[in-house]
N, C-alpha and C positions, 0 to 999 in steps of 0.2 A: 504494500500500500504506500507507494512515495508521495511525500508533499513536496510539493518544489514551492521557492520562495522569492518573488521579484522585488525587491528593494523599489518604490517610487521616489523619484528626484523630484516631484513638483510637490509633495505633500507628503509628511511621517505616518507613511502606510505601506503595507506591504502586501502583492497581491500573493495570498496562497491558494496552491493549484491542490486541492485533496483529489488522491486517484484510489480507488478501492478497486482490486484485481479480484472480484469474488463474480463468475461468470455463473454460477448456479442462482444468485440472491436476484429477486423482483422488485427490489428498491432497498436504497442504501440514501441515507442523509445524514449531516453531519451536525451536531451541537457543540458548544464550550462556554466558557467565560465571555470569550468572544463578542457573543451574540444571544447572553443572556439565558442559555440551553436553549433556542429554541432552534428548530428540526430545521435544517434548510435539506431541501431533497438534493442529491445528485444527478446529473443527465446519464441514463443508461446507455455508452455507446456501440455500435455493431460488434464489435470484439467482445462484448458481453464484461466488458469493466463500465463503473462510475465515475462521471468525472465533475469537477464544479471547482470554482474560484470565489473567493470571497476579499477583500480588503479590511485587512485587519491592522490597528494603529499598532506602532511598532516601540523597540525599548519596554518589553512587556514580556511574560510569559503567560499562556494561559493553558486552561484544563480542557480538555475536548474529549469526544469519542463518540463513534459512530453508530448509526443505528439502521443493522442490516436486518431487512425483514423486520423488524421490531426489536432486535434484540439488540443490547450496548457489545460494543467490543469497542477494544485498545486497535492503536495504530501498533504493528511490532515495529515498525520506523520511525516512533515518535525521538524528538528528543530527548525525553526523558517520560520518565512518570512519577505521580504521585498519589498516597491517599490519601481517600475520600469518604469521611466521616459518615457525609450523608448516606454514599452510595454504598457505601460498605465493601470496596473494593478500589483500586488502583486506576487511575484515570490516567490516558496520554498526555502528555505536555508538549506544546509548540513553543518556543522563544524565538521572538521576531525582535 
């Protein structure tokens, strides 16, 4: 599942490309800190991966993870991880 990371020069934002290589799953979208947990879907493309970009402010780390078919999973290519009181389990981390 690689993130890739575009540093923006006109504004302290960073565009992240989330790609989820799960060709069996019928929707995958991604939540974190981010964007308050809320579900942004992925586009399913022809190779049968998810892909989506988001602009997220940067000089930050946050918590994220995905939700393929309904269910949370970790990025295994996060930065890092952390846990999560709430969740009761280990969340991705992205630092931008």
């Amino acid at each position: 599942m690689p993130i890739t990371k575009q540093f923006l020069k006109s504004k302290p934002e960073c565009k992240v490309t989330f790609t989820v290589l799960d060709t069996d799953a019928s929707s995958v979208a991604v939540a974190g800190d981010f964007n308050e947990w809320e579900k942004v879907e992925l586009k399913k493309l022809k190779n049968g991966s998810f892909k989506g970009a988001l602009n997220i402010p940067v000089d930050a780390s946050y918590e994220f993870k995905y939700a393929v078919d309904g269910q949370w999973m970790n990025d295994p290519e996060a930065d890092s991880y952390q846990w999560n009181d709430f969740a009761g389990a280990d969340n991705s981390v992205l630092s931008v």
